[in-house]
C-alpha positions as a Markdown table, in Angstrom:
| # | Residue | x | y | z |
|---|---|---|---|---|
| 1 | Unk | -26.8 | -8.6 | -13.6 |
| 2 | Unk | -25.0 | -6.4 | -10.9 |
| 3 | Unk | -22.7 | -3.7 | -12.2 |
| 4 | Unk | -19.1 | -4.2 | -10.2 |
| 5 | Unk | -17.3 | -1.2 | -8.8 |
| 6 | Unk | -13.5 | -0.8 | -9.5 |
| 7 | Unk | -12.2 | -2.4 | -6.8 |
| 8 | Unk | -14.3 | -5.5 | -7.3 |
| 9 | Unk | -11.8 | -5.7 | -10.3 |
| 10 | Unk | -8.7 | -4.5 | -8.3 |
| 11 | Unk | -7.6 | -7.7 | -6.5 |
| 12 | Unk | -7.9 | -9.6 | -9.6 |
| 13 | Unk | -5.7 | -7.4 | -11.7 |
| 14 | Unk | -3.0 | -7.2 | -8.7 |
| 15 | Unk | -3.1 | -11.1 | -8.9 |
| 16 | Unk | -3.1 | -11.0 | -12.4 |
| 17 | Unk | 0.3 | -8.7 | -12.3 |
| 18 | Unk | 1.8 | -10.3 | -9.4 |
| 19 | Unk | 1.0 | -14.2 | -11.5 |
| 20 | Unk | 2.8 | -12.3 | -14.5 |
| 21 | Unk | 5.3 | -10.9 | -12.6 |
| 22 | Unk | 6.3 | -14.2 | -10.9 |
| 23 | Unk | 7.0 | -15.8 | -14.4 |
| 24 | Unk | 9.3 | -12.7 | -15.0 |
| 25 | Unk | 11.2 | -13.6 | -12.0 |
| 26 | Unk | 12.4 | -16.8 | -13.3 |
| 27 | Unk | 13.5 | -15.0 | -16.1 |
| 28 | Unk | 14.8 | -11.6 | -13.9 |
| 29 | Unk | 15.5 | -12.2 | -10.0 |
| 30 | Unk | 15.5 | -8.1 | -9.9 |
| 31 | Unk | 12.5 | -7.3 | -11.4 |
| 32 | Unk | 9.4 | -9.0 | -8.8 |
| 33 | Unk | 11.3 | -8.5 | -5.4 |
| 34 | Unk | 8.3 | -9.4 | -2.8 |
| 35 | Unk | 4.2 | -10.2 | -2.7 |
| 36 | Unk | 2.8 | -9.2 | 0.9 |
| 37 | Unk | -0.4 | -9.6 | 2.2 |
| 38 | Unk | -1.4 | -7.3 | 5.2 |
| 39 | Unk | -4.9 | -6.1 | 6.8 |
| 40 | Unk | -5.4 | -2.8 | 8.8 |
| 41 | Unk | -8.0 | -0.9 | 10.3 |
| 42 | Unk | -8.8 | 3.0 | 10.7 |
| 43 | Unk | -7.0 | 4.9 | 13.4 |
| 44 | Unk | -8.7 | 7.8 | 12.8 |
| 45 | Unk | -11.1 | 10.0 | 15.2 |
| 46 | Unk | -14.8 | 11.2 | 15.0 |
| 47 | Unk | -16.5 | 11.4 | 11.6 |
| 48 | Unk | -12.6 | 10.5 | 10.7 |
| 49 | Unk | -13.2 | 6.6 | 11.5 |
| 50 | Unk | -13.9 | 4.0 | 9.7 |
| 51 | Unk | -15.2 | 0.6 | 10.7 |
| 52 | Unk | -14.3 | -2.7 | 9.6 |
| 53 | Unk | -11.3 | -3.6 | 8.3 |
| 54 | Unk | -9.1 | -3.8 | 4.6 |
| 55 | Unk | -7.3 | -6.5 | 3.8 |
| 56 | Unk | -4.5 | -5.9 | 1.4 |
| 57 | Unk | -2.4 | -7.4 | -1.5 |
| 58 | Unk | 0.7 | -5.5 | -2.6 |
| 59 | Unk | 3.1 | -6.7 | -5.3 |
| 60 | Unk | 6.9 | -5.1 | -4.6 |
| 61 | Unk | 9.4 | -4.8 | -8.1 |
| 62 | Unk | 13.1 | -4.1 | -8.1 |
| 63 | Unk | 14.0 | -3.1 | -11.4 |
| 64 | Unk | 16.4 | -0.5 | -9.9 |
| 65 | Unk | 18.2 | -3.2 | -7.8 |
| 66 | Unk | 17.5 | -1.4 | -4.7 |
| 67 | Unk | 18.0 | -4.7 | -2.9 |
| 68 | Unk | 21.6 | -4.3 | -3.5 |
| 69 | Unk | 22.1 | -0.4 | -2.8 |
| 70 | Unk | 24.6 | 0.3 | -0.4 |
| 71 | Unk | 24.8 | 4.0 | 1.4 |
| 72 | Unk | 21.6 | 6.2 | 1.5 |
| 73 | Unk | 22.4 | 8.0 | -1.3 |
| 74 | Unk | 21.9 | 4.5 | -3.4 |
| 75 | Unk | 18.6 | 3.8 | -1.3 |
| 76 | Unk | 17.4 | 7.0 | -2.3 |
| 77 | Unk | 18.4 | 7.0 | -6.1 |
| 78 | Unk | 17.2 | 2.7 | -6.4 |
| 79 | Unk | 14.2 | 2.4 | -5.0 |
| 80 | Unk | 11.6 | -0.6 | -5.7 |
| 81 | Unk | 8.0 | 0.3 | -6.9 |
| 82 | Unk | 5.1 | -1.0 | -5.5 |
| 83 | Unk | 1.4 | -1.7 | -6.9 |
| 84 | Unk | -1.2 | -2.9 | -4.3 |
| 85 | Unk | -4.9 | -3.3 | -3.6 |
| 86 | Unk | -7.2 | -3.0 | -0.1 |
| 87 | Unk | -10.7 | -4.0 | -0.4 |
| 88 | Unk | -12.8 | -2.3 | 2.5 |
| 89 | Unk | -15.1 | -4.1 | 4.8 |
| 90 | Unk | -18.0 | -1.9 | 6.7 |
| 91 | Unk | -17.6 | 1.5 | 5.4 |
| 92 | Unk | -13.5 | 1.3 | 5.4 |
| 93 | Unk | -13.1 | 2.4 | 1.8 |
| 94 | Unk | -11.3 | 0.0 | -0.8 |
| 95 | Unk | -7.8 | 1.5 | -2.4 |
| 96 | Unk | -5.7 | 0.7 | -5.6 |
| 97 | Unk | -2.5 | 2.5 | -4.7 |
| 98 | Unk | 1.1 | 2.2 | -6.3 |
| 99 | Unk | 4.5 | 4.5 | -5.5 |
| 100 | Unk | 7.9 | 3.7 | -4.9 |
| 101 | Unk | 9.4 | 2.1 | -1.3 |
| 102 | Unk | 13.0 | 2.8 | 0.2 |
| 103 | Unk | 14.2 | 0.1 | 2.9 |
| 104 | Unk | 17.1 | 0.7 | 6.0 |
| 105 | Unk | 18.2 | -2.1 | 7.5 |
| 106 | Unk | 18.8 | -1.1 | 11.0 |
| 107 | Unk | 20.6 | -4.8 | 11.9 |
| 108 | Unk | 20.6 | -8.0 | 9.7 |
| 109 | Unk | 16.7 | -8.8 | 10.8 |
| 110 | Unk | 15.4 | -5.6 | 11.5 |
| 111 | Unk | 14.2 | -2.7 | 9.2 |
| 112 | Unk | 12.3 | 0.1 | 8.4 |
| 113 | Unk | 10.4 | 1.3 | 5.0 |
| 114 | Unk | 9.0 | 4.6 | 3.7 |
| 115 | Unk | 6.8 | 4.5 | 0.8 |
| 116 | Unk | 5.4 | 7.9 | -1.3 |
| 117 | Unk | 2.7 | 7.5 | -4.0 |
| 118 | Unk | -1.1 | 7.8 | -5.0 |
| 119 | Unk | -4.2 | 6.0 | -4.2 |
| 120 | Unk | -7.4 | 5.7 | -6.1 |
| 121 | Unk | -10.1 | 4.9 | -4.0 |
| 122 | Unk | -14.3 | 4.7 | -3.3 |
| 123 | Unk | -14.7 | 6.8 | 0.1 |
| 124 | Unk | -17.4 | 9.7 | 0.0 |
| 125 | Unk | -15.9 | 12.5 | -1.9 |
| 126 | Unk | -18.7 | 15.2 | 0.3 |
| 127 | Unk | -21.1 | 14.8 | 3.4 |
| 128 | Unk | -23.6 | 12.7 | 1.9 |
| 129 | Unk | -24.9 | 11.6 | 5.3 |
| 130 | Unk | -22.7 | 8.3 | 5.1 |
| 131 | Unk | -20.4 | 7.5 | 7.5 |
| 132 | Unk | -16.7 | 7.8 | 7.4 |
| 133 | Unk | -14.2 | 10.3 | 6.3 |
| 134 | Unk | -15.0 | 12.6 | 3.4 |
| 135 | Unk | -12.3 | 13.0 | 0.9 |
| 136 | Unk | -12.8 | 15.3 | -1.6 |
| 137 | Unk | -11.3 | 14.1 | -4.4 |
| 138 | Unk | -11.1 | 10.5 | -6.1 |
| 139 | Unk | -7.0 | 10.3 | -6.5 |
| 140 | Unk | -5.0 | 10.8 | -3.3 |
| 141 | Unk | -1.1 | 11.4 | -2.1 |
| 142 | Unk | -0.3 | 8.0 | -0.2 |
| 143 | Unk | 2.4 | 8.0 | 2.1 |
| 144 | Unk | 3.6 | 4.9 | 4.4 |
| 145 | Unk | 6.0 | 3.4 | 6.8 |
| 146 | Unk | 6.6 | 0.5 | 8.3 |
| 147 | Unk | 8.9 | -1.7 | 10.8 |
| 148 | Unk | 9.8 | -5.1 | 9.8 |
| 149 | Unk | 11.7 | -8.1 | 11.3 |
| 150 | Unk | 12.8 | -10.6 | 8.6 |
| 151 | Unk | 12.5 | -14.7 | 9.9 |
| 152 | Unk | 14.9 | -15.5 | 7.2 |
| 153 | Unk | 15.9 | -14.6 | 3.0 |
| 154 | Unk | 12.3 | -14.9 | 2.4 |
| 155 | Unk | 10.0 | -14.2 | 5.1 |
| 156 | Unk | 9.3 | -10.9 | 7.2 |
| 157 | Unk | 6.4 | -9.5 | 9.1 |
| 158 | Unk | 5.7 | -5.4 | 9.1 |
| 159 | Unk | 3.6 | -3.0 | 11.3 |
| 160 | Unk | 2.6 | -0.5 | 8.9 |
| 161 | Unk | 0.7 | 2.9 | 9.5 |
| 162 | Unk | -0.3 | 4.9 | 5.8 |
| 163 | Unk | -2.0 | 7.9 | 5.4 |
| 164 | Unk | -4.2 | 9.1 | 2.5 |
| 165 | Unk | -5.0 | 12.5 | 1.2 |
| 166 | Unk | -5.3 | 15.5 | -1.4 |
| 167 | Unk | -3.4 | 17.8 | 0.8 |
| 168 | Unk | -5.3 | 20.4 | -0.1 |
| 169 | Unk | -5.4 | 20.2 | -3.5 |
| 170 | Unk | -8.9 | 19.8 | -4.5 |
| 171 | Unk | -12.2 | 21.5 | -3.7 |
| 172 | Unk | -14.3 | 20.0 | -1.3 |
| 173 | Unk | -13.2 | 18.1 | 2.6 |
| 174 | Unk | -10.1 | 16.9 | 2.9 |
| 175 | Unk | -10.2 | 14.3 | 5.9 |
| 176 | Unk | -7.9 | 11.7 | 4.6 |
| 177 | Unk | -8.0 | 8.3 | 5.7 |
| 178 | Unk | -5.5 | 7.0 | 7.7 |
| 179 | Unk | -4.5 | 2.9 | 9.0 |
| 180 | Unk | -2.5 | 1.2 | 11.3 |
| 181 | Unk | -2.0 | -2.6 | 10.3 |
| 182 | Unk | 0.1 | -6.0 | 10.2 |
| 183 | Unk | 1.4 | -7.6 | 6.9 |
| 184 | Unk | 3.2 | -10.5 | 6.0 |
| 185 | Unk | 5.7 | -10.4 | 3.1 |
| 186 | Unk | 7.3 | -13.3 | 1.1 |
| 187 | Unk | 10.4 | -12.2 | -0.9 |
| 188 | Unk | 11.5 | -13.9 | -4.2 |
């Protein structure tokens, strides 16, 4: 029998979570805020580039009520946390990433969101004659941002760009990997 990798197993524990979560919302409207669903592909350059594409499943919580934060210094002080998963196609490597998110509404449909955390992920670590960026380490600094437009209380659409990297904090290459993508979100 095949031995599965990690992320063969990480889309079924962020479905897991996000099917456990939603039974918590009944309960808590402020804990599980939003489930999106997104794909991206590499933007980056030269041995930097990965083919193919990662579709993505990321479960949003608001146990800080960041929702209802009013100001900047609120946003700032309440934001939601975040636990997703990408699974790689071609040599795009898959990701099990979670951090915290801050949202600005810039009118009543449009906004932006910045997102700082960590990734865990199956990339090459050196030049092992594979293609694709080399990453040095296993764990990774995740940053992202995005600009939505919200259809209505529950659905929005994103263009998100995140970028993925030990910033210098482990031996060995540090070429990060970095996406530009679309994602669908369904708030609760």
């Amino acid at each position: 029998m095949p031995r599965l990798s990690f992320t063969a197993y990480a889309p079924i524990a962020v479905l897991v979570l996000a099917c456990f979560a939603s039974g918590q919302a009944a309960a808590n409207d402020t804990v599980f805020d939003e489930l999106r669903f997104g794909t991206s592909v590499s933007v980056g350059s030269g041995d930097g580039k990965e083919s193919g594409f990662a579709p993505s499943l990321t479960v949003f919580f608001d146990p800080f009520a960041e929702t209802q934060a009013e100001g900047w210094r609120e946003i700032v002080l309440q934001p939601r946390l975040y636990l997703g998963a990408s699974i790689g196609t071609g040599d795009t490597a898959s990701q099990v990433y979670s951090g915290v998110s801050f949202d600005i509404d810039v009118t009543d449909k449009f906004f932006l969101e910045l997102g700082l955390g960590g990734t865990v992920h199956d990339g090459a670590l050196k030049d092992d004659g594979s293609s694709g960026p080399k990453l040095g380490c296993r764990l990774l600094f995740r940053e992202y941002a995005a600009a939505g437009y919200r259809f209505d209380d529950n659905w929005q659409i994103l263009a998100t760009v995140d970028h993925s990297s030990h910033a210098n904090l482990c031996d060995g290459p540090n070429d990060g990997l970095t996406h530009a993508g679309i994602a669908i979100g369904y708030k609760f």
